[in-house]
C-alpha positions in Angstrom: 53.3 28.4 -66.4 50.5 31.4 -66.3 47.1 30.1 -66.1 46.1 32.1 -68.7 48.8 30.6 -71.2 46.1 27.5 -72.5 43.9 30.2 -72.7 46.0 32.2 -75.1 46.5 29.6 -77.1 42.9 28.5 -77.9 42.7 32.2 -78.9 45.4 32.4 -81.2 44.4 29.3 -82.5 40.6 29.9 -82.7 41.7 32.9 -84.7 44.5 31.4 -87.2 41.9 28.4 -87.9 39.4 31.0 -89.1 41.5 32.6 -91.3 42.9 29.1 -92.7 38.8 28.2 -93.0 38.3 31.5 -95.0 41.3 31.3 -97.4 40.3 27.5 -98.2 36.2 28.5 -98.4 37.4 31.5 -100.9 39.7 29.1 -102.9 37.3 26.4 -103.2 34.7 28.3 -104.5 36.3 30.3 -106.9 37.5 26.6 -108.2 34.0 25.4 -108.5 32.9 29.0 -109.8 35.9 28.4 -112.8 34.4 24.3 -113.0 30.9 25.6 -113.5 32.5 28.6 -116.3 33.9 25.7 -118.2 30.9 23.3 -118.3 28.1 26.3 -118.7 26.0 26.8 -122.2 28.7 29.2 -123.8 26.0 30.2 -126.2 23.5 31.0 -123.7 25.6 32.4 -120.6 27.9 35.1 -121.8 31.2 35.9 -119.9 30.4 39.7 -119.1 33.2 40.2 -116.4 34.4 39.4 -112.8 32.6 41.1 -109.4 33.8 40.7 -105.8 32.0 38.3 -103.2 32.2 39.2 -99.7 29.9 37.9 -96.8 30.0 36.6 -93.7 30.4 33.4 -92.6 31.3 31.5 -89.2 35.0 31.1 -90.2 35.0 35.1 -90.6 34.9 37.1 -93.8 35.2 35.4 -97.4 36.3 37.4 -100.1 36.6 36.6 -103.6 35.8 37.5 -107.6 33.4 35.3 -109.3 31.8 35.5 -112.8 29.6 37.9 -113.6 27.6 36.6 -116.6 24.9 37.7 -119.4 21.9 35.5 -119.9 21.3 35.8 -123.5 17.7 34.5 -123.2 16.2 36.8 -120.8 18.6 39.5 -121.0 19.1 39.2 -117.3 22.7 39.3 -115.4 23.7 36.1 -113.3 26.0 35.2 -110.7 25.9 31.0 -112.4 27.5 30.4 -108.7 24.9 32.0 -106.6 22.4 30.1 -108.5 24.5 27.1 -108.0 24.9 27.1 -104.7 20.8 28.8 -104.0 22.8 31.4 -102.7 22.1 35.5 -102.8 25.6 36.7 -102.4 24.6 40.3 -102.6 23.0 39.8 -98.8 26.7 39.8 -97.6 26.2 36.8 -95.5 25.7 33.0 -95.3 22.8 31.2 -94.7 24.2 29.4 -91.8 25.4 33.0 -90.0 21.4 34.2 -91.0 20.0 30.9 -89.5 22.0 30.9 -86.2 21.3 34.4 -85.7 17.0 34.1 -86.2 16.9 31.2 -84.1 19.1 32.9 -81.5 17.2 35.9 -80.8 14.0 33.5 -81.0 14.7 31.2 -79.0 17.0 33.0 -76.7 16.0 36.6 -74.8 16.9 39.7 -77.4 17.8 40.6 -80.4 20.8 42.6 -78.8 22.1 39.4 -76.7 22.1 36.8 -79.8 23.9 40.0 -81.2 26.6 39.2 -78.8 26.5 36.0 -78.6 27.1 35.3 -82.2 30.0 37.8 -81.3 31.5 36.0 -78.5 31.0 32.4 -80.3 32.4 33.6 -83.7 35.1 36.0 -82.0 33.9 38.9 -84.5 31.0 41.1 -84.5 28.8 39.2 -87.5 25.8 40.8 -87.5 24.0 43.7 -85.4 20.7 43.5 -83.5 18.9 45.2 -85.7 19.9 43.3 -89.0 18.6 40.3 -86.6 15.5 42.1 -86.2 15.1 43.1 -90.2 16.1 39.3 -91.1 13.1 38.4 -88.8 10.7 40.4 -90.3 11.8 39.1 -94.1 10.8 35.6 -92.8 7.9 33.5 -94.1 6.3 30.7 -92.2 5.0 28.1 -95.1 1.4 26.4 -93.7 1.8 23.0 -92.7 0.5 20.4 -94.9 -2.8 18.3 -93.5 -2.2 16.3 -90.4 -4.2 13.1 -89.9 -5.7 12.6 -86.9 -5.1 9.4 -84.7 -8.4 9.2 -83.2 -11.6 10.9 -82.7 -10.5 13.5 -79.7 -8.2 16.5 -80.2 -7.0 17.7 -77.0 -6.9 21.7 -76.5 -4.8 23.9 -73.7 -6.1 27.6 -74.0 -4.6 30.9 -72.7 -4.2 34.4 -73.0 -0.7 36.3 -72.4 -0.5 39.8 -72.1 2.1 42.0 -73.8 3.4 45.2 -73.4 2.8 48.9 -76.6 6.0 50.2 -77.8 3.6 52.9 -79.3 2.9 55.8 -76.3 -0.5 55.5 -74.6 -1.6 53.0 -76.3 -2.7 49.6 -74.9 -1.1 46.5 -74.7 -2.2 43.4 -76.2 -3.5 40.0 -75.3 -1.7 37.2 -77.6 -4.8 34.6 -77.1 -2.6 31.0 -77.3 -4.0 27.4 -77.9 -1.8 24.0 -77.8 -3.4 21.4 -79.8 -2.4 17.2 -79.6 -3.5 14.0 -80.1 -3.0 12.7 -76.5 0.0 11.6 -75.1 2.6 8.1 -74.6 4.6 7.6 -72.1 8.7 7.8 -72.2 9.6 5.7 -69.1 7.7 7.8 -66.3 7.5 10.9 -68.6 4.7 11.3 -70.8 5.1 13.5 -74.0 2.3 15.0 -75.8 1.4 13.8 -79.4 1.7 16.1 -82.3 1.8 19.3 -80.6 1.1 22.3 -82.8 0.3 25.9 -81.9 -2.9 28.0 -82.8 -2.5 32.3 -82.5 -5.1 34.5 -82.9 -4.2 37.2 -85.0 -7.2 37.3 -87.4 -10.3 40.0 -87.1 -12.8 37.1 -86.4 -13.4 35.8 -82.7 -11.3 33.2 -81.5 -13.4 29.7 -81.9 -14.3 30.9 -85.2 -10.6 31.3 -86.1 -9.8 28.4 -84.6 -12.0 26.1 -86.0 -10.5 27.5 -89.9 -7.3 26.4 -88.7 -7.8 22.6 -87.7 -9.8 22.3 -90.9 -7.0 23.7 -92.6 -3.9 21.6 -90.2 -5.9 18.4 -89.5 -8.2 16.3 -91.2 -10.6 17.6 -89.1 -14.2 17.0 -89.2 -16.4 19.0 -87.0 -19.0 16.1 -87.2 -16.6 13.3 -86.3 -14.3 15.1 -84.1 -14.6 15.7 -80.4 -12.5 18.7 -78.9 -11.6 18.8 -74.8 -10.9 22.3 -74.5 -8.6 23.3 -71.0 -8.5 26.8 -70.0 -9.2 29.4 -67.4 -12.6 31.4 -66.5 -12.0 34.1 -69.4 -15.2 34.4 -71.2 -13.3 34.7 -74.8 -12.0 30.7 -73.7 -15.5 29.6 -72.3 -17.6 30.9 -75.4 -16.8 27.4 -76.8 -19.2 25.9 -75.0 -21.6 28.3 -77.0 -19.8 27.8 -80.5 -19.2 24.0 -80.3 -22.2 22.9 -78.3 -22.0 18.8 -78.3 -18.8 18.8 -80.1 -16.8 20.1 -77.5 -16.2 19.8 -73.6 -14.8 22.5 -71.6 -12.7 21.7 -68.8 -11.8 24.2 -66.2 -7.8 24.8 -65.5 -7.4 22.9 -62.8 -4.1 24.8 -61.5 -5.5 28.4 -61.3 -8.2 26.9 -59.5 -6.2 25.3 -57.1 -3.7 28.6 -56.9 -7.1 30.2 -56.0 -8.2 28.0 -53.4 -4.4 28.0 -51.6 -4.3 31.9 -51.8 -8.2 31.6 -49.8 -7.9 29.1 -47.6 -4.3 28.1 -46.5 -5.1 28.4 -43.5 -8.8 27.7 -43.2 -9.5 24.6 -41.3 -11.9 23.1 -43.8 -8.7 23.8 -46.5 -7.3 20.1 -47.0 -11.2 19.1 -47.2 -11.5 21.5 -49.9 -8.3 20.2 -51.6 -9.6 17.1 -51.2 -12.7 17.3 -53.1 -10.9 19.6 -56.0 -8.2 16.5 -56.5 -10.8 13.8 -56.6 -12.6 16.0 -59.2 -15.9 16.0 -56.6 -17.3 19.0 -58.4 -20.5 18.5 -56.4 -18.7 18.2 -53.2 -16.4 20.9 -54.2 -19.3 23.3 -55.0 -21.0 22.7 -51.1 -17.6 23.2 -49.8 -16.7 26.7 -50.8 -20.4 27.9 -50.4 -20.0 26.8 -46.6 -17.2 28.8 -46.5 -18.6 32.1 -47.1 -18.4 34.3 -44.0 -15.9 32.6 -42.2 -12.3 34.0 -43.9 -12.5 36.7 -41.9 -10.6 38.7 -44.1 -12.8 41.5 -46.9 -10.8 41.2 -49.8 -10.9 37.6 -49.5 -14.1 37.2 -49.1 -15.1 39.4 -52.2 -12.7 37.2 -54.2 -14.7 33.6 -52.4 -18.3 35.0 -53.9 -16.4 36.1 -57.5 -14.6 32.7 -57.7 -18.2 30.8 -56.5 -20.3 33.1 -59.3 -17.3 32.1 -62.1 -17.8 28.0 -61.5 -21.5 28.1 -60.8 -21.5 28.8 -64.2 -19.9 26.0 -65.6 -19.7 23.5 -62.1 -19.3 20.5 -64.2 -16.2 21.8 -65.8 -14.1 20.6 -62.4 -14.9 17.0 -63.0 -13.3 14.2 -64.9 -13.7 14.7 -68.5 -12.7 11.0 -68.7 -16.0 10.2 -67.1 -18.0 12.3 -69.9 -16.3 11.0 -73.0 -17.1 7.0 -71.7 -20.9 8.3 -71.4 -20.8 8.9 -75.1 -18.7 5.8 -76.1 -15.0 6.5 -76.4 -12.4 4.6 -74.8 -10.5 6.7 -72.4 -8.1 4.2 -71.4 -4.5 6.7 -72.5 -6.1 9.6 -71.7 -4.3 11.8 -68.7 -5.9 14.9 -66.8 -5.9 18.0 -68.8 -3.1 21.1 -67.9 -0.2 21.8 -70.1 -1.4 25.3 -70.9 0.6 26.6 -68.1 3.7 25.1 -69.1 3.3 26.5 -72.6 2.4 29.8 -71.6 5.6 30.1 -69.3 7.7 29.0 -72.8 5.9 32.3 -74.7 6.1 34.6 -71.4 10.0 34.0 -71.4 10.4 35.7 -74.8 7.3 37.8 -75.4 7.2 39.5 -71.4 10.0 40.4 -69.1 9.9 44.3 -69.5 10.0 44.2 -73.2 7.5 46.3 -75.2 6.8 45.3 -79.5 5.0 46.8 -82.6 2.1 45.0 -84.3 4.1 43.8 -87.0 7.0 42.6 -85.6 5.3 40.7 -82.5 3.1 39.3 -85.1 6.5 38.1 -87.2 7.8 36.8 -84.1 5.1 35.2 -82.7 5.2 33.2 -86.2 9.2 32.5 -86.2 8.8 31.3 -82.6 5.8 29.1 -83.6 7.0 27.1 -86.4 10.7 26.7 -84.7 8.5 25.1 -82.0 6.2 23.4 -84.3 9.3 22.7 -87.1 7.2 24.2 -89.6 9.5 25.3 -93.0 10.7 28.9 -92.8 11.4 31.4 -95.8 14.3 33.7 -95.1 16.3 35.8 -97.5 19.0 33.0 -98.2 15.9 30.1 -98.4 14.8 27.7 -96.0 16.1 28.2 -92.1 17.9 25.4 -91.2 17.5 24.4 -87.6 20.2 23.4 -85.5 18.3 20.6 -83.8 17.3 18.8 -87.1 21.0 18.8 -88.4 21.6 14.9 -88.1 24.7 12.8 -89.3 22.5 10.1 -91.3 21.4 13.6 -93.8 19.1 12.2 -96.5 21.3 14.9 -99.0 23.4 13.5 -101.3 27.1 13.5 -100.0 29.8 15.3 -101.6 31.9 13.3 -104.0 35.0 11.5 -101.8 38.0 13.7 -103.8 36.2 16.6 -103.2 36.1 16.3 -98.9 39.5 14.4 -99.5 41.0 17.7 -101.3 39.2 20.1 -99.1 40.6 18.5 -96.1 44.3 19.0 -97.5 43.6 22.4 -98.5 42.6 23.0 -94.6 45.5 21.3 -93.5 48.0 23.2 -95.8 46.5 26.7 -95.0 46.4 25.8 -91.5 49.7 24.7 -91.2 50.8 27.9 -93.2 49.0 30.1 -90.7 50.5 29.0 -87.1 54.2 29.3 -87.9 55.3 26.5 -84.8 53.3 23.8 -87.3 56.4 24.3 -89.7 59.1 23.5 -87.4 60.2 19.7 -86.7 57.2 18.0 -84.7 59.5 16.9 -81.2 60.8 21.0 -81.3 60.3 22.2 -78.1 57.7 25.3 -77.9 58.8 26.6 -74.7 60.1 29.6 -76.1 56.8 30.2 -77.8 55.0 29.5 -74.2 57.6 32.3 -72.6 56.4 34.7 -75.3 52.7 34.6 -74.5 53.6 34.7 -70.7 55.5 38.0 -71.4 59.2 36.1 -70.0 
């Protein structure tokens, strides 16, 4: 038998079950489009004519006539069934298709390759990049509702990613990124951060000032009962919140591109695993004496230069390399769950993924991106053209909906077996009939 012969027959399968799953979606909805005809306000929703439904769906195409109808009230014409189902059957595709293909390109690498890939998993061509991209951009992100917070310190991981013009000669952007939780608990050896939500600067007013709207407006946050440890690199747009919060706030320096900075310097220095050292035990003091000793004996220019830039950066904020831990029990708060600061990294890498790579955007749609992106990760509500995106992670079998009455998903399962059976013509024959002829014909024999 030909290797390719199972493969042949998924295929026809595949294909035959789709058209079965199209005839029976058709069928069944022109039945519950003639159910809702019969129980409608006759007085109210006149009978104008029938018009065709077509869209797309993930069995294939459904096709079918449904009643067009007059509301006498408002003078307006209705589909009843669109309105039944919450369903704009004008957009020429289901809200599942729609859904699969935003979080696709999202969460995946371009528009063009969830393009495809809806292609390949639905063994038609659904839906092109660009409708992706214009299905994006019709997206609405609703605000979260206030989020209470746990206790009296809101942990912060702050950084900037740069990304690339479409327009000519004009500059790229910096998409300025902050991570907010509420600490973190532990998953056997794994710990998992607490209420993670993401902030992005997008407004006209500087960053902290932004920022600072938003947790008022996420959290029930109090900026005189609150206490913010903010993580993040030497940029002076992250360290102005030492300026803006004052008390409220400590900074703490990114440990990791400190530590990337001290390898690149002194790998292999003889005083490097003392400097290490002192960095890991967060001896900012000791850490401070160490790299000022140092100057002068890299032998190298370049990396000297960069020793004195790296030496003015922390001598401006020295105490930033220790143990925030230690500062928070000088003013009273238990520390006890608390774990070294540094997730910014990690998030940035999640953005850089999508956002970098080659690719170049326009304001409007890396702004509607950005959002998308945001609230999938966040699993904020989105608005699309068909209603609220579904996501395929939060479809669960205990649904909280209302389940569909038993002789309904009893006579929609018949249907699917009748059409199905009427579609592969071997599911007609006798059951022990032996298929090897049909097995020579898809070898070629």
């Amino acid at each position: 038998m030909s290797p390719r012969t199972i493969l042949h027959i998924q295929k026809i399968t595949y294909s035959a079950l789709q058209e079965s799953f199209s005839q029976v979606m058709a069928q069944t909805l022109q039945e519950l489009d003639e159910a809702i005809a019969t129980g409608r306000d006759k007085k109210r929703f006149y009978l104008k004519d029938k018009r065709t439904l077509k869209f797309e769906s993930v069995f294939g195409q459904v096709e079918l006539k449904r009643n067009y109808y007059q509301d006498k009230e408002t003078g307006k014409y209705v589909y009843l069934l669109d309105q039944y189902l919450a369903f704009d059957g004008t957009k020429g595709m289901s809200p599942v298709v729609q859904d699969l293909a935003i979080e696709l390109a999202v969460t995946g690498v371009s528009y063009r390759q969830a393009s495809q890939a809806m292609e390949r998993l639905l063994g038609y061509p659904v839906i092109s990049h660009e409708a992706i991209r214009q299905q994006l951009l019709n997206t609405e992100v609703v605000p979260e509702k206030s989020v209470p917070l746990e206790q009296d310190v809101v942990f912060v991981e702050v950084d900037g990613l740069y990304t690339k013009s479409q327009e000519k000669k004009k500059k790229g952007r910096e998409v300025k990124i902050a991570s907010v939780h509420q600490g973190w608990e532990m998953n056997g050896k794994r710990a998992k951060l607490i209420e993670k939500r993401h902030f992005i600067h997008q407004g006209k007013l500087p960053f902290w000032e932004e920022f600072e709207q938003y947790l008022m407006e996420t959290y029930e946050y109090n900026p005189t009962k609150h206490h913010l440890v903010i993580n993040g690199d030497g940029a002076k747009w992250i360290t102005s919140c030492r300026e803006y919060f004052r008390h409220n706030a400590t900074f703490v320096i990114d440990r990791f591109h400190v530590a990337r900075d001290v390898q690149r310097l002194f790998r292999k220095h003889p005083r490097y695993r003392a400097i290490r050292k002192k960095l890991a035990n967060y001896d900012w003091k000791g850490f401070m004496v160490e790299l000022n000793s140092a100057v002068g004996t890299l032998e190298n220019e370049k990396k000297e230069e960069r020793l004195e830039e790296l030496i003015a950066q922390l001598s401006q904020y020295p105490e930033a390399l220790g143990d925030y831990r230690e500062k928070l029990k000088k003013k009273g708060i238990d520390t006890t769950e608390f774990r070294p600061m540094g997730s910014a990294e990690g998030t940035m890498s999640v953005f850089a993924r999508r956002l970098k790579n080659g690719r170049s955007w326009c304001n409007l749609g890396l702004d509607k991106f950005i959002d998308v992106f945001v609230a999938l990760q966040d699993n904020l509500e989105i608005k699309t053209l068909q209603g609220i995106l579904e996501q395929t992670q939060e479809v669960e079998q205990t649904s909280i909906q209302a389940k569909p009455p038993k002789h309904f998903v009893e006579k929609l399962r018949d249907s699917a077996a009748e059409a199905t059976r009427n579609n592969l013509g071997y599911l007609k024959q006798s059951v022990r009939k032996p298929i090897t002829a049909a097995l020579k014909g898809l070898r070629g024999i």
